[in-house]
C-alpha positions in Angstrom: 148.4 95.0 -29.0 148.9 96.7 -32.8 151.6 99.2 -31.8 151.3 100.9 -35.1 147.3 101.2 -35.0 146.8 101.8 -31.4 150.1 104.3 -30.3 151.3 105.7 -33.3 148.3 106.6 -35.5 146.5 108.2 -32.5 149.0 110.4 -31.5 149.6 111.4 -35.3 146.1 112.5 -35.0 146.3 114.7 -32.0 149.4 116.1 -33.3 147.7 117.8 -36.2 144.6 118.1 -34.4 143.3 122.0 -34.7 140.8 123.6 -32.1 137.7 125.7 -34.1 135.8 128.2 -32.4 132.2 127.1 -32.0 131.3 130.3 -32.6 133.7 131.2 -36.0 130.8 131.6 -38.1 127.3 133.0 -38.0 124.4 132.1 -40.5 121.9 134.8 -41.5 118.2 134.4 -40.5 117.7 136.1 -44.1 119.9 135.1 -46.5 121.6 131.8 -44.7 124.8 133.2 -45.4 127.8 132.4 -43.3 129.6 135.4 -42.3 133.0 135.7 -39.5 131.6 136.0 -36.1 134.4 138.8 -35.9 132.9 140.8 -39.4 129.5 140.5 -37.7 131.0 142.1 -33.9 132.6 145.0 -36.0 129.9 146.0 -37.8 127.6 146.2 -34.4 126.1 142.7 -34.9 124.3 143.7 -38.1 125.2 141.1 -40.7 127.2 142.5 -43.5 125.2 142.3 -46.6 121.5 141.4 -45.4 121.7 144.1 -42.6 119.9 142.1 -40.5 120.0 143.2 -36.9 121.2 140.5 -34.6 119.4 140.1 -31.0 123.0 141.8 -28.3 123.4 141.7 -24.9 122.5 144.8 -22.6 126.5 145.2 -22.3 126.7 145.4 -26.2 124.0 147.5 -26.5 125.0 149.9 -24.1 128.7 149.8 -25.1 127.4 150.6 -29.0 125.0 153.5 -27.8 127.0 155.6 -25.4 129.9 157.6 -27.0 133.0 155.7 -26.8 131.3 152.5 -25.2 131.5 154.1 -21.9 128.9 154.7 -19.3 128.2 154.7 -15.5 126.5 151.4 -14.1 123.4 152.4 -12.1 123.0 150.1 -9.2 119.6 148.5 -8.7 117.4 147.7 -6.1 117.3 144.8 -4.4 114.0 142.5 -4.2 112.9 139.2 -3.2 114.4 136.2 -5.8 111.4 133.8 -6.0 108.6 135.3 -4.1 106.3 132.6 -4.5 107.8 130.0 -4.3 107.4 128.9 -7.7 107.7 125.3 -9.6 106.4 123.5 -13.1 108.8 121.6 -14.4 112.0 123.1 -12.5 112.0 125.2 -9.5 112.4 129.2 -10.4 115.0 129.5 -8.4 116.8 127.2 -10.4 115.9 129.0 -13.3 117.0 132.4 -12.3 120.5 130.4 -11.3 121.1 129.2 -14.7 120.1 132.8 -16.2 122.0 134.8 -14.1 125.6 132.0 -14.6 124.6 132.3 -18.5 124.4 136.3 -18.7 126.7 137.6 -15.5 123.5 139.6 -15.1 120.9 139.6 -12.2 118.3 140.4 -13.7 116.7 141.4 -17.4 117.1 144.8 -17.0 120.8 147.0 -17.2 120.5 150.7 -16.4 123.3 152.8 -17.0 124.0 157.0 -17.7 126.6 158.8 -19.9 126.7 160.4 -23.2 125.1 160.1 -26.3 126.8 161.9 -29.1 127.4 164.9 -25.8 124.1 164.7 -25.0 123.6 163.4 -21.3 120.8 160.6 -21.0 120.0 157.1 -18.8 119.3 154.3 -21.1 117.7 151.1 -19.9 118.3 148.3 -22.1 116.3 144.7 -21.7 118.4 141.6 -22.0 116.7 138.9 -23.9 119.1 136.3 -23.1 117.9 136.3 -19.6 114.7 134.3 -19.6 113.2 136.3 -22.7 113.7 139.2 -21.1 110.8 138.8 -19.2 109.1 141.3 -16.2 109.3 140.7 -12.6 109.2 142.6 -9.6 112.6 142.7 -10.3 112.7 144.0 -13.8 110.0 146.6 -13.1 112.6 148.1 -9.9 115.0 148.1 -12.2 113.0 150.2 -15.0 111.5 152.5 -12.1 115.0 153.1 -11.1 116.3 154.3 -14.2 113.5 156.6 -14.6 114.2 158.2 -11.5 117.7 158.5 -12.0 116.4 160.6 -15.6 115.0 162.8 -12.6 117.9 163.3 -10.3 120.1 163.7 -13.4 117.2 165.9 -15.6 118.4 163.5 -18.5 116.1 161.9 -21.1 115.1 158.6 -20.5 115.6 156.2 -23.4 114.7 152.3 -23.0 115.5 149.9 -25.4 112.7 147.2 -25.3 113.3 143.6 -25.7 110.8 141.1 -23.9 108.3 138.3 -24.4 105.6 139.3 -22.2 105.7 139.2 -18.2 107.0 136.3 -16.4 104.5 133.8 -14.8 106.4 132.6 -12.5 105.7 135.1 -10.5 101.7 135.5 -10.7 100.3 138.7 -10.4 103.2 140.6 -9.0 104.6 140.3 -12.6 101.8 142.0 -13.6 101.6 144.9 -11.5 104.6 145.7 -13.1 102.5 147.1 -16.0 100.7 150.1 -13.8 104.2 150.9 -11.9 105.8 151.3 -15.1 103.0 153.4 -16.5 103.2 155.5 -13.5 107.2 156.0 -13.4 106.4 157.3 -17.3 104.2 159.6 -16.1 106.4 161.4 -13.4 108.8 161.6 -16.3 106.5 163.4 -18.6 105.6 165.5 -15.0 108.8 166.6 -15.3 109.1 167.6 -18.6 111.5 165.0 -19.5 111.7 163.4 -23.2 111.4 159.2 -23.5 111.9 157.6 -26.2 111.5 153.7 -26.7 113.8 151.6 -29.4 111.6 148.5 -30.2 114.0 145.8 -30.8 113.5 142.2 -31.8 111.3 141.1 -30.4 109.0 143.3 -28.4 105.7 141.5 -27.5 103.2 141.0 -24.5 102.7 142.8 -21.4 105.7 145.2 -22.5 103.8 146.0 -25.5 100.7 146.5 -23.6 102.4 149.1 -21.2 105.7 150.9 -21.1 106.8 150.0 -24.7 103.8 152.1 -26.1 103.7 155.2 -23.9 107.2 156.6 -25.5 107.2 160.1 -26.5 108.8 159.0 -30.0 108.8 155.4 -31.0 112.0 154.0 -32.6 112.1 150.3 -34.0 115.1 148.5 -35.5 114.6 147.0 -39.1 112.9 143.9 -38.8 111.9 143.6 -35.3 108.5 141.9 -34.2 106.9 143.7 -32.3 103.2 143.0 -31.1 101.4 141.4 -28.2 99.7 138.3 -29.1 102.0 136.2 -32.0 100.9 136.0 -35.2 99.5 132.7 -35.2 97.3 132.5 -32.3 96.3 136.5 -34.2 95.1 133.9 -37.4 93.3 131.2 -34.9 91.3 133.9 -33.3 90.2 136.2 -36.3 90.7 133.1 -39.1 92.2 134.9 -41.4 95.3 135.2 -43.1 97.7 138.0 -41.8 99.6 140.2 -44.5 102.9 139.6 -45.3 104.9 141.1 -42.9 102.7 141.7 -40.0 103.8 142.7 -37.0 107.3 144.2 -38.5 108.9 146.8 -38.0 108.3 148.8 -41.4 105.0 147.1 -41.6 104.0 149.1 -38.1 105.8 152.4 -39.5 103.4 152.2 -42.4 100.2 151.8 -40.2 101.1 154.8 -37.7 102.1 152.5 -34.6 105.5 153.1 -34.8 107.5 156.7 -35.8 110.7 155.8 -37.2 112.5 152.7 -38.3 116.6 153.7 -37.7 119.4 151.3 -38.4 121.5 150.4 -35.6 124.2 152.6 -36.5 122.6 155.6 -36.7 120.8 155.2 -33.6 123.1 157.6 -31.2 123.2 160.4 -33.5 119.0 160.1 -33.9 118.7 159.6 -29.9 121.0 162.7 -29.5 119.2 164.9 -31.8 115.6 164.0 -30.5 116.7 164.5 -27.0 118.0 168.1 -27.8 114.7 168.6 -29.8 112.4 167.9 -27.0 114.7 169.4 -24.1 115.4 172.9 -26.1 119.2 172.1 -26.4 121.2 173.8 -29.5 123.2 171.1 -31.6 126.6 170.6 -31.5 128.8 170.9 -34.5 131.0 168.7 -32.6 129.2 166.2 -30.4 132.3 164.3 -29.1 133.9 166.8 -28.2 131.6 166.9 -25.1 133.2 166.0 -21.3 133.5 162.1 -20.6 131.4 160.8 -18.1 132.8 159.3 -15.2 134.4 155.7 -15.7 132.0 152.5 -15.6 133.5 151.2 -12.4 131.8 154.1 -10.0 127.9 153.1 -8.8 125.6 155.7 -8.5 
């Protein structure tokens, strides 16, 4: 044995050796910079520079939305994990498994009340990390919950939208997820209650063609696709060439589909003042100043 190249240079190596973060750096869809994961969590997940608006968790989101990143969880219902049974190329209850030890969430929906600038309101948020942020039955409990607790709590209802379509694997009762949330909207506007839908990237298929279209006011992110067929199977089907842009955010402001494009940080503060808008509610010079909610621990 080479004692010199065997013992002593390896642990010369280790000795020096320094751990990096896989996660130290992030590169820009836009620009391909390389920016600090850390710069990029301070500003909100919007890159520094290229403001583009990085896809967050529904913990994130909620925690950047509700006035000092505190809220009240509101607990879901319950419903059946794999109702049919379902298999392609892995079983789907497998694949909810591997979502729900990825995300620490059950299901693609997070539903949770507090204050928004002072302004009470229940937010909804869709996780895309968990399977796309698809709709199931459970998904479409989850978003019927939240707009009942809007009721009980006579709160605006704000959902922030972030989905690709309904989920398959489980058939049709995915689907009549589209009519239940379509009727929980309208009980909402029965009660005289504002909603108001933030389009995030990306919004697109059954989502689009239900409860992410029946806002009262339509709010979109910069840069977020939104639509409910893709672009490219769009081109197959009318063979043409789409403009530049298509399906964006700012493109859909300019063609009447969508009302506003805010950037994430102003988001609160334009939630806050629509909700006081719509529900008759005088501003506040100070909208901090307003009484916490009660801590993130209690359930409702």
């Amino acid at each position: 044995m080479n004692w010199i190249s065997e013992v002593v240079r390896p642990r010369i190596k280790t000795l020096f050796k320094r751990e990096t973060p896989e996660n130290l750096w992030i590169k820009c869809p836009d620009s391909g910079q390389m920016v600090f994961h850390k710069d990029v969590e301070a500003n909100g997940y919007v890159i520094p520079g290229s403001e583009h608006h990085m896809r967050v968790t529904a913990p994130e989101r909620l925690r950047l939305t509700f006035d000092e990143g505190k809220w009240l969880d509101v607990a879901l219902p319950e419903v059946a994990a794999d109702p049919l049974k379902f298999r392609d190329e892995k079983r789907y209850a497998d694949r909810l498994k591997d979502a729900r030890a990825k995300t620490g969430a059950q299901d693609a929906f997070k539903i949770g009340y507090g204050r928004v600038k002072g302004l009470p309101m229940t937010i909804a948020v869709q996780d895309f990390h968990f399977i796309g942020g698809t709709i199931g039955t459970a998904a479409g409990e989850a978003f019927i919950k939240g707009a009942e607790t809007a009721i009980e709590k006579n709160t605006p209802y704000t959902v922030f939208a972030a989905s690709g379509g309904m989920r398959m694997q489980e058939g049709i009762l995915s689907l009549m997820q589209m009519p239940r949330t379509t009727i929980a909207v309208r009980r909402l506007r029965a009660a005289g209650l504002p909603y108001f839908v933030v389009l995030t990237d990306p919004t697109t298929g059954g989502v689009t063609a239900s409860y992410a279209m029946l806002g009262d006011i339509h709010i979109a992110e910069p840069g977020a696709l939104i639509g409910f067929a893709g672009p490219r199977v769009i081109e197959q089907t009318v063979r043409e060439k789409l403009p530049d842009g298509f399906q964006r955010a700012e493109y859909l402001k300019e063609h009447g589909m969508v009302d506003m494009v805010v950037h994430r940080h102003e988001l609160p503060e334009t939630l806050a003042r629509l909700g006081r808008l719509l529900t008759k509610q005088p501003a506040v010079k100070d909208e901090t100043a307003a009484a916490p909610v009660r801590p993130v621990a209690e359930a409702v």
